[in-house]
C-alpha positions as CSV (number, residue, x, y, z in Angstrom):
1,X,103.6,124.9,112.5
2,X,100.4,124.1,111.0
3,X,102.0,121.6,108.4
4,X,103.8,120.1,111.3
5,X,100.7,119.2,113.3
6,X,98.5,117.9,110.6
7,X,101.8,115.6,109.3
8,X,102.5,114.1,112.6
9,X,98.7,114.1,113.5
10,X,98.6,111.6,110.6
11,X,101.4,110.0,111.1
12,X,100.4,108.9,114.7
13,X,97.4,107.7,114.0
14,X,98.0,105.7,110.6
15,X,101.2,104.6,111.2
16,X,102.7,105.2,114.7
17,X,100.2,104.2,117.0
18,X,99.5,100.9,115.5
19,X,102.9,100.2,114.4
20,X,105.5,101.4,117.4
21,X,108.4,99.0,117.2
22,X,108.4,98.9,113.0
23,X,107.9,102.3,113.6
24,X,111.3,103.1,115.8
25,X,112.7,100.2,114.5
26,X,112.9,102.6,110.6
27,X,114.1,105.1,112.4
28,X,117.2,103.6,114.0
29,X,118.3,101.1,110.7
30,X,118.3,104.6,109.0
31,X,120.5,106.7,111.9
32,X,122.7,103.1,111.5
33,X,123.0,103.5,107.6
34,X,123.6,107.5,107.9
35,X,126.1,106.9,110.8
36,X,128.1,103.8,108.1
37,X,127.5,106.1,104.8
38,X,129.2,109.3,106.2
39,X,131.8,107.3,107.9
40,X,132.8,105.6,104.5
41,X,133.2,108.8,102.8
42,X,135.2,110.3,105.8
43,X,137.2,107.2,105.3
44,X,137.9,108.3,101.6
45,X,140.1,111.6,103.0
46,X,143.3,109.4,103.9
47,X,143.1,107.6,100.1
48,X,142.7,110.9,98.6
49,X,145.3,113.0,100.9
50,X,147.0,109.6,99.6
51,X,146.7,109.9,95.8
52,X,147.5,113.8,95.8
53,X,150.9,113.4,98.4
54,X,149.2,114.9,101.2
55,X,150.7,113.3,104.2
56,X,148.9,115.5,106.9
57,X,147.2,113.4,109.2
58,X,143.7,113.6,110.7
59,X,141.0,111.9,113.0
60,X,140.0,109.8,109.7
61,X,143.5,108.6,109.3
62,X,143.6,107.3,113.1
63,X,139.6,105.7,112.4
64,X,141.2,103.7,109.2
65,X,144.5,102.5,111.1
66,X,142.6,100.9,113.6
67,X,139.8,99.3,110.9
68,X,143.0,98.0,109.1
69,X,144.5,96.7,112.1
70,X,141.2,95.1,113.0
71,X,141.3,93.0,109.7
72,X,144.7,92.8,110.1
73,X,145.2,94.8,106.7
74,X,148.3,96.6,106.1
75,X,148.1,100.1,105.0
76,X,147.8,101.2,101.3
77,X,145.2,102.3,98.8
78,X,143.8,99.1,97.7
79,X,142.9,98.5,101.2
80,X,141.7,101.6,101.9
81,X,139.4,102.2,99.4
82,X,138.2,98.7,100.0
83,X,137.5,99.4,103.6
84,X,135.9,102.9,102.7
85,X,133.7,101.2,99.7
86,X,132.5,98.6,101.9
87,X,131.3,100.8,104.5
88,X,129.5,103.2,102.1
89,X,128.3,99.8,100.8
90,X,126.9,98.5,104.2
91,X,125.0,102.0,104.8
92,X,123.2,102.1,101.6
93,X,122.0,98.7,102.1
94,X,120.6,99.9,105.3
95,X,119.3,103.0,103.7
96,X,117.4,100.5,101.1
97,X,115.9,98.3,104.1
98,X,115.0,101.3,105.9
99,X,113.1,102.0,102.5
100,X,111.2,98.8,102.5
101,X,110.1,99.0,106.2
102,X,108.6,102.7,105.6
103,X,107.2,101.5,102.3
104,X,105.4,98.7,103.9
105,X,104.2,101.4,106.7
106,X,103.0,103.6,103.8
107,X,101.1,100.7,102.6
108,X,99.8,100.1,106.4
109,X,98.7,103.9,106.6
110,X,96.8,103.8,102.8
111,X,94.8,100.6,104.2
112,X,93.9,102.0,108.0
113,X,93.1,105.5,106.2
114,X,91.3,104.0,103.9
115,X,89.6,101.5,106.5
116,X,88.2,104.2,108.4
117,X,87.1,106.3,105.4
118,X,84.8,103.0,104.4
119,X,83.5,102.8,108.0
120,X,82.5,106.4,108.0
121,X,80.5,106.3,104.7
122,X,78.9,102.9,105.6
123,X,77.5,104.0,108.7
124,X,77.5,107.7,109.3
125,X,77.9,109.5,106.0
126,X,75.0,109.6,105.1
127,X,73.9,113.5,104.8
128,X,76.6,113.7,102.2
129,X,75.3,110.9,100.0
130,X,72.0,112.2,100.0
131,X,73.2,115.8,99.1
132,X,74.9,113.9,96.0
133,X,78.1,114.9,97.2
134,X,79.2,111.2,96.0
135,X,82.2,112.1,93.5
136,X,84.1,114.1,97.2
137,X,83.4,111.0,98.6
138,X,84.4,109.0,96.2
139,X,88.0,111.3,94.9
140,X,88.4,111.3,99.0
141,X,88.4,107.7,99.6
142,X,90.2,106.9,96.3
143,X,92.9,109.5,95.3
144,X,93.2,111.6,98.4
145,X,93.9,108.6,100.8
146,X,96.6,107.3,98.2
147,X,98.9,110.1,98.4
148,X,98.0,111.3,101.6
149,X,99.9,108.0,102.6
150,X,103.1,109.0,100.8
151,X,103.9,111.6,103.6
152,X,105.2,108.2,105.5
153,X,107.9,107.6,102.7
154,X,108.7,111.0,102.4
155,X,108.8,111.4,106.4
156,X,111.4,108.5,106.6
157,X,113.5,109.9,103.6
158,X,113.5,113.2,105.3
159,X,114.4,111.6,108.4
160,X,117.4,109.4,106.6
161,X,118.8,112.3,104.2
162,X,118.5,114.8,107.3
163,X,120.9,112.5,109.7
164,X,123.5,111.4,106.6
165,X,123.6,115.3,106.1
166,X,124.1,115.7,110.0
167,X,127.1,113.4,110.1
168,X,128.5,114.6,106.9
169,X,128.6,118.1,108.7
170,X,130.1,116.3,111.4
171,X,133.1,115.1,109.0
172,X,133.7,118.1,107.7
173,X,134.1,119.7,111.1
174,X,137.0,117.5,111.3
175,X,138.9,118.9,108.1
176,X,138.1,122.1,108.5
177,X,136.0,123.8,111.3
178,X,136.1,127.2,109.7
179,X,134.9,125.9,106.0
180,X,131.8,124.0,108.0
181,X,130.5,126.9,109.4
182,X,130.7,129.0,106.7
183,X,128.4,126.4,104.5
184,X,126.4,126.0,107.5
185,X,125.5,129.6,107.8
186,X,125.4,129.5,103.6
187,X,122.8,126.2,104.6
188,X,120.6,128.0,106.5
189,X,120.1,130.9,104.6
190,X,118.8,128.8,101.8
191,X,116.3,126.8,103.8
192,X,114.9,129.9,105.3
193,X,114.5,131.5,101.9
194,X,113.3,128.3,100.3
195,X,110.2,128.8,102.7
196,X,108.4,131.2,100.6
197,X,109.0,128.9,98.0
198,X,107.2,126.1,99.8
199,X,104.7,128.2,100.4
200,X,103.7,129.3,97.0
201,X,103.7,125.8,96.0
202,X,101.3,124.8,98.6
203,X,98.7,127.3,97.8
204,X,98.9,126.1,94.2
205,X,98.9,122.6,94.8
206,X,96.0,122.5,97.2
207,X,93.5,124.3,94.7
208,X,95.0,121.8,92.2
209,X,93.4,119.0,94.3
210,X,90.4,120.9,94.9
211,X,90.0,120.7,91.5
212,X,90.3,117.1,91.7
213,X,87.3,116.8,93.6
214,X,85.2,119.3,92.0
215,X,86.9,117.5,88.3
216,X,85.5,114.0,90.2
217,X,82.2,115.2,91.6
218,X,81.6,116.7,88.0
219,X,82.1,113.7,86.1
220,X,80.0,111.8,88.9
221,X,77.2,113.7,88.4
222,X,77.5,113.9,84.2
223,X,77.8,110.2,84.2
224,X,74.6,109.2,86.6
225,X,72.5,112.4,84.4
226,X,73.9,111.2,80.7
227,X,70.2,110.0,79.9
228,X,68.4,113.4,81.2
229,X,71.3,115.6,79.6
230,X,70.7,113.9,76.3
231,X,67.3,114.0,76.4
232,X,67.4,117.6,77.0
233,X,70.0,118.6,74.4
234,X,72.2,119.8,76.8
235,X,75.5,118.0,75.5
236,X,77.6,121.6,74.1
237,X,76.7,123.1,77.4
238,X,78.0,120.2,79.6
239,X,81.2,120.0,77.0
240,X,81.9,123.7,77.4
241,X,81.7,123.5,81.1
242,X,84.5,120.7,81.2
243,X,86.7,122.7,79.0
244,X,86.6,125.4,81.1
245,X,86.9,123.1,84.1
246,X,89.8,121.3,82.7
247,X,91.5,125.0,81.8
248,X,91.2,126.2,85.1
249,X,92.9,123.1,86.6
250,X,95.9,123.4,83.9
251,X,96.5,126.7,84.7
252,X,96.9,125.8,88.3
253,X,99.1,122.6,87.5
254,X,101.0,125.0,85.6
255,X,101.9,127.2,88.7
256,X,102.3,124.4,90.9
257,X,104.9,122.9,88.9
258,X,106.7,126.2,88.4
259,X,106.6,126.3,92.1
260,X,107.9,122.6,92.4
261,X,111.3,122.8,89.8
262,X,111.9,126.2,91.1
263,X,113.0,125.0,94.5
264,X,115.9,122.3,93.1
265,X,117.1,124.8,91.1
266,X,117.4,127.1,93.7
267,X,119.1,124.9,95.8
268,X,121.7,123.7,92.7
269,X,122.4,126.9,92.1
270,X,123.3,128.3,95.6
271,X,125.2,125.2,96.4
272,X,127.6,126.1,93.3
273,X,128.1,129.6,94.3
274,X,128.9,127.9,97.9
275,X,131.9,126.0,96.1
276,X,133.3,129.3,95.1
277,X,132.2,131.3,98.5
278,X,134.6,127.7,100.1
279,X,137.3,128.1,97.6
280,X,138.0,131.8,97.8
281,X,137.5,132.4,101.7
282,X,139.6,129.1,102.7
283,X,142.6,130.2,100.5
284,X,142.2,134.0,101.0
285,X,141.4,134.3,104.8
286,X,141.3,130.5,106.9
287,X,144.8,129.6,105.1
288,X,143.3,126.3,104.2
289,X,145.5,124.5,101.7
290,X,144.8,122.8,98.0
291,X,144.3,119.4,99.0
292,X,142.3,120.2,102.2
293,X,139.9,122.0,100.1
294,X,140.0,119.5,97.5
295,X,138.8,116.8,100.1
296,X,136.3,119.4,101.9
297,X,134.6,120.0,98.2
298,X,134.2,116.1,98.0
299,X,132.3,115.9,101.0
300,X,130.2,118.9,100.3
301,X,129.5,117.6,97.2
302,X,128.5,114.3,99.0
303,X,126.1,116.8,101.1
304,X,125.1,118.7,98.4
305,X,123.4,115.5,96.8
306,X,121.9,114.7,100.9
307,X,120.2,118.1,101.0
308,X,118.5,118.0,97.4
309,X,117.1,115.0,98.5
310,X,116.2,116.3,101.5
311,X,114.6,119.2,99.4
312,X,112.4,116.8,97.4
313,X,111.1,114.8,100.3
314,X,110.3,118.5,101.9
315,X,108.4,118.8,98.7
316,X,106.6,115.8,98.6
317,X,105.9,116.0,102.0
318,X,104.1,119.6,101.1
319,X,102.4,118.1,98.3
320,X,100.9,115.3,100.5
321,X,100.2,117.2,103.2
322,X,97.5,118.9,101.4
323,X,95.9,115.4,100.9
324,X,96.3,115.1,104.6
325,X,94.0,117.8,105.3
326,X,91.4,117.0,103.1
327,X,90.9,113.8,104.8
328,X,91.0,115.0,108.4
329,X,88.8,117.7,107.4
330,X,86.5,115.4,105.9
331,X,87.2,113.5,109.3
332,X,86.5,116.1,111.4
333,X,83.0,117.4,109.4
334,X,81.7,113.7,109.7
335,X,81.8,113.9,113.5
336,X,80.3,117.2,114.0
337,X,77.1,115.5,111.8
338,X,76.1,112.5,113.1
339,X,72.8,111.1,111.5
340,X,71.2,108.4,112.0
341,X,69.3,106.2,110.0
342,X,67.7,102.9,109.1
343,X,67.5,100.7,112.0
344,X,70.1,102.7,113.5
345,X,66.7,105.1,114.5
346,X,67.0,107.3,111.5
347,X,63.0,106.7,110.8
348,X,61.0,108.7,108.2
349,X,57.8,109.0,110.5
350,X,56.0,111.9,108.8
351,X,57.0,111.3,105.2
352,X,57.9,113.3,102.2
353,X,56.5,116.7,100.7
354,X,57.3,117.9,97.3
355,X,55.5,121.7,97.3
356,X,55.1,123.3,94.0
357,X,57.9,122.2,92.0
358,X,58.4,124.3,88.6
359,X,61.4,123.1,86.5
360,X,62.2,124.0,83.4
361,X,64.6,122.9,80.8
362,X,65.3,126.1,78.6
363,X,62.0,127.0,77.1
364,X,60.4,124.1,77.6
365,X,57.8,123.6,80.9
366,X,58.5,120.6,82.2
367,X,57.2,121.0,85.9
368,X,54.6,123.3,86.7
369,X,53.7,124.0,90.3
370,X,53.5,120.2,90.9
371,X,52.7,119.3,94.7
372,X,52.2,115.8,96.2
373,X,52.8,114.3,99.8
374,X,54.1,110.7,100.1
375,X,53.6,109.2,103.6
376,X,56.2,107.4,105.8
377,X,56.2,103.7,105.4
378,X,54.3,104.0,101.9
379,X,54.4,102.7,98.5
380,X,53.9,105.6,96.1
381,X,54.1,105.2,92.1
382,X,54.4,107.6,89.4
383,X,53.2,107.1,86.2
384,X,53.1,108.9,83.2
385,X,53.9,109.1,79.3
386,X,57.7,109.5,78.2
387,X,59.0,112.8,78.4
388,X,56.2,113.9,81.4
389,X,58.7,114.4,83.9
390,X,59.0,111.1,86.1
391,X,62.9,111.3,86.1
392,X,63.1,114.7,86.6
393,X,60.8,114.2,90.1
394,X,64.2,111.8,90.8
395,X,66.9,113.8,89.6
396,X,65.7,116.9,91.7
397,X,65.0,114.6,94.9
398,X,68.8,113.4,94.4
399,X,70.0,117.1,93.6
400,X,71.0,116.1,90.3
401,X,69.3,119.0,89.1
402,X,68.4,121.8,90.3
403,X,64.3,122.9,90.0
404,X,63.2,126.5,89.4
405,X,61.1,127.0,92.2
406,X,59.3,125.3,95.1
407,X,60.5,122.7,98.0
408,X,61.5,119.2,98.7
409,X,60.6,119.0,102.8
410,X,61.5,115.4,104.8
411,X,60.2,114.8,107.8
């Protein structure tokens, strides 16, 4: 439920709402190319019954008579399987334009996303910037927003798989009612299952892109402190930190991988033991005969490749929803802290205090107990000899490093 509400929660506002006649205009090209692509392989049945001697006649049959008649085409294989291809033909191309249009909604979602992201750190964000929380900000704006906009893709292709696989069901309700139901029921089972699996993958691959952004914020604050952790000696401690960093994130790849090919398997391997479950019960108890099944397996084997695609865009969709929620939570902290500033009446009118600072860099005193009040609207200069602690004053202002004891009061 939650993952439904944060999915279309984004997809209203960074593609729907701006968008609403591209928007329904995807949708329909792709129930048009489902509708073409199941019909052409329901048209395949009569060639097939065809090829093996199996004169028994059906709806398809009736559905290809009058298509012939239309193009006044007489009746034989050539011109079946030429009227079958086509179709199948006509509903992929749909299928790929119903691609393009979601792509270029994608694209439209990245840029608004990323629109509004900009607008936020360019004139409310500020608290984060001055708690050096610049590498969130930064992996938020950059990676998160990127494949938080591929839930629009994968939306569409669940949307597209989801109706060819309802119209294929639809076909095979026409060859054998009994044999439908029975992989229906087989169906569900599976996706109900394959929940837990979804799950598990989640979890994993959310603390994978927490990791991100602690990875990003890392290598933000390592970057704008190389000259102070130099100058310090700290190098081997910053290095063994990153390993260990960079561990903990490949163990959690790791699972979320696991998690990811686990799921397509699964699905493979129940859908093969659904061929046998369809062969065994439709000659042993439903009466069914060879060639029926024979055309039934074709068309489940049709679905079988709708549903594992239908599988991976459930999966992508899991994996960008977790992006998804990053950004609206980042979204959602932003207006619960608004700050102003700069002419926007965020004025320093008292000034800043520094009480008592004592900082030390392993043995070595750099700070001791050092107190000094800058007033608002001030110039203020700090001199001193190389190595007597001027950029440490900074680096402790900007949080890049953390003092020992004392305060840092504003206002």
């Amino acid at each position: 439920m939650i993952l439904a509400q944060v999915l279309f929660w984004y997809i209203y506002n960074f593609s729907f709402k701006n968008n609403k006649i591209l928007f329904l205009i995807t949708i329909l090209i792709g129930l048009f190319a489902a509708f073409l692509a199941s019909l052409g392989v329901g048209l395949l049945v009569p060639t097939i019954s065809s090829l093996i001697n199996d004169n028994s006649t059906n709806y398809f049959f009736v559905i290809l008579n009058q298509v012939l008649a239309f193009f006044s085409l007489e009746y034989n294989i050539f011109n079946s399987l030429l009227i079958a291809s086509s179709i199948i033909f006509l509903g992929d191309l749909f299928a790929y334009i119903s691609s393009i249009t979601s792509s270029y909604l994608t694209k439209v979602a990245l840029v608004d996303s990323r629109t509004i992201l900009f607008k936020i750190i360019l004139y409310e964000d500020f608290k984060n910037i001055i708690e050096n929380k610049t590498g969130e900000i930064i992996s938020i704006v950059n990676e998160q927003a990127s494949l938080a906009s591929e839930i629009i893709e994968s939306f569409f292709r669940l949307i597209l798989n989801t109706l060819f696989a309802i119209f294929l069901i639809i076909a095979l309700c026409f060859i054998s009612i009994d044999l439908t139901l029975l992989s229906i029921v087989i169906g569900t089972f599976v996706l109900l299952s394959q929940h837990k699996i979804y799950s598990l993958f989640r979890v994993y691959w959310r603390s994978w892109q927490e990791k991100k952004i602690e990875l990003t914020t890392y290598y933000n604050d390592l970057i704008n402190s190389i000259k102070f952790i130099k100058q310090t000696g700290r190098e081997e401690l910053k290095e063994i930190e990153l390993k260990k960093m960079s561990i903990n994130e490949g163990r959690v790849i790791f699972k979320a991988l696991i998690y990811k090919y686990l799921s397509p398997f699964y699905t493979k391997g129940i859908a093969t033991w659904l061929i046998f479950c369809i062969v065994i019960v439709g000659l042993e108890f439903f009466n069914s005969t060879g060639p029926q099944i024979l055309i039934f397996l074709i068309i489940v084997r049709k679905l079988q490749s709708s549903v594992n695609q239908i599988n991976l865009a459930f999966i992508d969709i899991s994996k960008s929803y977790i992006n998804v929620n990053i950004i609206k939570k980042y979204l959602n902290q932003t207006k619960k802290t608004k700050i102003k500033y700069g002419s926007k009446n965020f004025e320093l009118t008292k000034g800043i205090e520094l009480k008592n600072l004592l900082l030390k860099y392993n043995d070595k005193l750099v700070l001791n107990g050092l107190s000094l009040k800058i007033p608002a609207k001030s110039f203020f200069s700090i001199v001193g000899g190389s190595g007597s602690g001027k950029t440490s004053i900074f680096n402790i202002f900007s949080r890049i490093v953390q003092q020992n004891d004392g305060c840092i009061m504003i206002d």
